[in-house]
N, C-alpha and C positions, 0 to 999 in steps of 0.2 A: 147887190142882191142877185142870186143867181137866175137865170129864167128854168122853165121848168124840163126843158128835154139837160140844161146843164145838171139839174137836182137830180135826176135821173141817172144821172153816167157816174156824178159823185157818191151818190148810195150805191150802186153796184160795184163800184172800185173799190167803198169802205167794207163793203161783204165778203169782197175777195180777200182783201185784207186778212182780214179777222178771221175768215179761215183757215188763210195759211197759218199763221198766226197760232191758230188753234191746234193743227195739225203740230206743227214743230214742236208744242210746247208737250203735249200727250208722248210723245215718246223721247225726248230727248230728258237724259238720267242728269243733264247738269240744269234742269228747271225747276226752282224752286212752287211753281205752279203746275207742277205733272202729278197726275192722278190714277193712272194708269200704267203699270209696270207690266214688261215682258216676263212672260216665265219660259223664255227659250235656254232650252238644259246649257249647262258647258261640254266644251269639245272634246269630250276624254273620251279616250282609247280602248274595246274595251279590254284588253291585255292590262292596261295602267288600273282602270277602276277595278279588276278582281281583283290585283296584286295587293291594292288598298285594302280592298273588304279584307280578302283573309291577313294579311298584319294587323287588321282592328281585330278579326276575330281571335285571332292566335293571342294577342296582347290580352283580350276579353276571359282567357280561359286560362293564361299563365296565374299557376297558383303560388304565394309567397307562405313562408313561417306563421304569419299573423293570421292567413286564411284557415290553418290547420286547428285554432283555438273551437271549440265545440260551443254553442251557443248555450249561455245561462238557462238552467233548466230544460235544454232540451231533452227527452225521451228517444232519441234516437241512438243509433249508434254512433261513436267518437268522432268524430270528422278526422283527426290523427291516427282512426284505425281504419280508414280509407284512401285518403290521399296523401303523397310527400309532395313537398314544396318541389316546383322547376326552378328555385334559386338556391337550392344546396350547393355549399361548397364542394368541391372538388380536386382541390390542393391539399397536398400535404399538412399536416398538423404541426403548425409552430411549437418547435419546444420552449417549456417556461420552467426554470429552476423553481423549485419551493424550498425552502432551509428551515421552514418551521411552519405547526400550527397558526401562527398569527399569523404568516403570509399568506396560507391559502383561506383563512377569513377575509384577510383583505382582496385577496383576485376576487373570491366569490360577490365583494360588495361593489367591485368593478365592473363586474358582469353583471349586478343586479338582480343576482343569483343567492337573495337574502329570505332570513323570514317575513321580513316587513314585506320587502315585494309577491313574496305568497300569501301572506297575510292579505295583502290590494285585489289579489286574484289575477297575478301575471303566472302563467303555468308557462312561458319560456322558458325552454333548458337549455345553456350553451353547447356546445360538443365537444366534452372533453374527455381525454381517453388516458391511459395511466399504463406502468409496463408492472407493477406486480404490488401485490401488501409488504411493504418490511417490517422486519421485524421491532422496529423500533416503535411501528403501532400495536406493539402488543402490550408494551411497556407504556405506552403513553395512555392509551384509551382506557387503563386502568386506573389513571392519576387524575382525570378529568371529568365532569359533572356528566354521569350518562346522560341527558337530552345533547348534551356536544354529541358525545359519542354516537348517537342515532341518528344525529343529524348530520355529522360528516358521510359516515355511511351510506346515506339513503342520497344527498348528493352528490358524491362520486360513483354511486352504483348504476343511479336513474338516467345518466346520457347514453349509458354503455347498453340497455338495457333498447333506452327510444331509437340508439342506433342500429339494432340487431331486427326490431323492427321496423325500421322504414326499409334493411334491406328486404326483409322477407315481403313487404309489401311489393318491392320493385320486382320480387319472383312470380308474384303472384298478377302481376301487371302483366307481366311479357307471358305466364302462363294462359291468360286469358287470350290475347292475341296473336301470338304466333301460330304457326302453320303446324299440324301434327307432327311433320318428320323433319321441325327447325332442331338442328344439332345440340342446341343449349338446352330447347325443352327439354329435349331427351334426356340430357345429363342431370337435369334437375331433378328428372322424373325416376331414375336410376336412387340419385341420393336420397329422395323420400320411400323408397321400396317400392313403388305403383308399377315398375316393371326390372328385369331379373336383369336384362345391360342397359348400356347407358347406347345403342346406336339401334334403335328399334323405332318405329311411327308409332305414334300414340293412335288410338281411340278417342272418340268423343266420349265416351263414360269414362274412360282414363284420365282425361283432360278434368273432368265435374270432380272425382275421386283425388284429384292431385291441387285442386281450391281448398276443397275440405282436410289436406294436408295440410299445407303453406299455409299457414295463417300466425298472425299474432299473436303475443300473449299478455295479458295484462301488468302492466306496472307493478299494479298494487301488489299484485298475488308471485311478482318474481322476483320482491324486496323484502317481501317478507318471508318468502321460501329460503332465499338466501341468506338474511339475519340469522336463519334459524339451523341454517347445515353449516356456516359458518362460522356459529357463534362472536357475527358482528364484525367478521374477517379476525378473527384472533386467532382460528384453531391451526394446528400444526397444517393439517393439510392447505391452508389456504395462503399460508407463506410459503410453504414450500414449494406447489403447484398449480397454485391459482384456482384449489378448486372449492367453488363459493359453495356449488349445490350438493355434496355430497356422492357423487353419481357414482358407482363401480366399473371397474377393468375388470374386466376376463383375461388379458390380452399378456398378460406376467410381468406387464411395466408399468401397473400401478404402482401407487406409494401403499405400501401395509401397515395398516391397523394397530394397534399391539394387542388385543383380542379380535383374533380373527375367529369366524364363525364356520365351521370345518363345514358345518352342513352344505355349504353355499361351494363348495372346491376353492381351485387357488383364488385368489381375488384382490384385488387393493383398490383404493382410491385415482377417478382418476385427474389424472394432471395434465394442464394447458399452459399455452405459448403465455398468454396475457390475459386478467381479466376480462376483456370483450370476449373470446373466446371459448371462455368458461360458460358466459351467458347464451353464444351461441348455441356451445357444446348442449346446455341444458335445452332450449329451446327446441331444437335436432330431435335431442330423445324426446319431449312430451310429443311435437308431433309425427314421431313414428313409431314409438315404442305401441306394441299392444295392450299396455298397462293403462295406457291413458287414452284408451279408445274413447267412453266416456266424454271426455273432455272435449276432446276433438268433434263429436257430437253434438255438445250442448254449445260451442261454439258455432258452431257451423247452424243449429237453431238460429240462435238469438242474431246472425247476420242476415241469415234469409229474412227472417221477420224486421230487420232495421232495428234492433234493440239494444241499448249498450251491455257489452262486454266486457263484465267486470270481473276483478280476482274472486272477491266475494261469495261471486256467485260458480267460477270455475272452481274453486276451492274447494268443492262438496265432489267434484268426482276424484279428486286424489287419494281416495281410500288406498291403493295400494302402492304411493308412495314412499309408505314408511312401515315397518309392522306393526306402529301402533293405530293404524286404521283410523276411524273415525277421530280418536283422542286428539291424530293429528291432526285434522280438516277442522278439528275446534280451536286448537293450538295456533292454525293458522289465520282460520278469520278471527279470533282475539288478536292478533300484531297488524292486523290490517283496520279494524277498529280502534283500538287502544290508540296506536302513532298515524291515524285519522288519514293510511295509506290509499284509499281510495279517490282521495284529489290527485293523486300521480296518476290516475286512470285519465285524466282530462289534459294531462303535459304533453307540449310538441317539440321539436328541436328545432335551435335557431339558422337562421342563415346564414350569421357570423362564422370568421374563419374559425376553424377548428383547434384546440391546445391539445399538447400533449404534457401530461404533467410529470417529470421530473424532481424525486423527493432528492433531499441530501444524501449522501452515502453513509452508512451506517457505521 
């Protein structure tokens, strides 16, 4: 038994103990009895931690194909009539032979580019582009059930159409951002008319005046403009020249009529490199032509307000599209009703490589 100055020296040595004891254990990360963690930051750089933030943020803001789908019921404008995907192809367009209707049913079930998958509410389009009509669909589309025939149509027409708009969007992108007297503005700003050359500084009302230019056009309302001057790609001028929309030349290197309209002077139809072209050429003229101020207007509405933009509703300024005025703007929102055109207003193009399609030789 100890005496009591020894119980003394043994209780203070067990204190000391137990302190240290205590100490080591509070901050040491491999103690299963630590209660107490350091929150001492790690040793980054801060060069290393920006570079991180913006690759999260840059990665945060990369938009893909799927992001451009317009949310169910939304009231807003398109999400596909504002943003293109940063993962667009950029290569060349594979050629793909086609030697018959049943092959291009079957690519399009490959692509998933069916009715059933629109029927699910996939509004994916692939990007696929085509070098003219043959004549051998003038002959066939006459021998087959017209919903085929509508429905070939409105899927060969609608990538060339999503692709004419995403580029006009990427005009209207770098129209926004660039610098008054950037060289390309200008040249842009020359092909829409907003000034007389293409090597002039823009204005800032020039710049507002050349948004309300540039802009898109609706699906719905440029598949059935085109079913309907085309008559479904069957008519002379659409094998001959590509041209869907009916549009006239002044220029004496139209394709001519066989009733020509003397009042109007020389004049013919006119004719393009390729389908996509024809759609641009159409697109060109609604947003410059004075005919379709109008339109350009009520678009240029419904985007300031965040409203969708639809055929339906652009289809009421085309009065003087046609001479048949009004009859036509009725003509056309019936084809946009009837073939239930207005869910092509909600399709985006995919980020798959791009086809080019290749029919049989005639």
């Amino acid at each position: 038994m100890l005496k009591k100055p020894q119980t003394l020296i043994a209780l203070l040595a067990l204190c000391i103990a137990l302190v240290l004891y205590a100490a080591n254990s509070q901050f040491n990360p491999d103690s299963a009895g630590a209660r107490v963690a350091l929150t001492v930051p790690p040793k980054t750089t801060p060069e290393i931690g920006n570079a991180t933030n913006k690759a999260n943020d840059k990665e945060k803001q990369a938009t893909v194909a799927a992001d451009l789908a317009t949310p169910k019921g939304s009231a807003a404008t398109q999400t596909s009539f504002v943003k293109v995907s940063d993962q667009r192809p950029t290569k060349t367009p594979k050629d793909i032979r086609v030697n018959s209707l049943d092959e291009l049913m079957a690519l399009f079930d490959s692509l998933n580019y069916n009715t059933q998958s629109w029927r699910e509410g996939n509004r994916e389009v692939p990007r696929l582009t085509f070098e003219s009509v043959s004549e051998r669909w003038q002959k066939t589309s006459n021998q087959i059930p017209v919903q085929q025939k509508k429905m070939v149509f409105f899927r060969l027409l609608a990538p060339l159409i999503l692709v004419a708009n995403e580029n006009i969007l990427l005009e209207r992108k770098l129209i926004a951002q660039a610098p008054l007297d950037d060289v390309v503005l200008q040249k842009i700003a020359h092909k829409y008319k907003i000034t007389k050359d293409d090597n002039t500084a823009l204005t800032e009302l020039q710049r507002q005046a050349l948004l309300e230019e540039v802009d898109i056009m609706p699906p719905s309302l440029v598949l059935a403009q085109a079913a309907e001057e085309s008559g479904w790609a069957t008519s002379r001028f659409t094998v001959e020249g590509n041209a869907f929309f009916g549009q006239w030349d002044f220029s004496g290197k139209g394709m001519i009529p066989k009733q020509q309209r003397k009042e109007l002077g020389n004049y013919g139809l006119a004719r393009f490199d390729t389908p996509l072209a024809s759609v641009e050429g159409y697109m060109l003229n609604l947003n410059t032509n004075n005919a379709y101020k109008k339109l350009r207007e009520l678009r240029a509405k419904l985007r300031a307000e965040n409203k969708p933009i639809t055929g339906m509703e652009l289809a009421g300024t085309l009065d003087k599209y046609s001479e048949r005025g009004q009859a036509y703007i009725d003509g056309i929102r019936q084809m946009i009703s009837y073939n239930k055109l207005d869910q092509v207003d909600e399709a985006y193009l995919s980020d798959a490589a791009p086809l080019h399609l290749i029919p049989r030789p005639d």
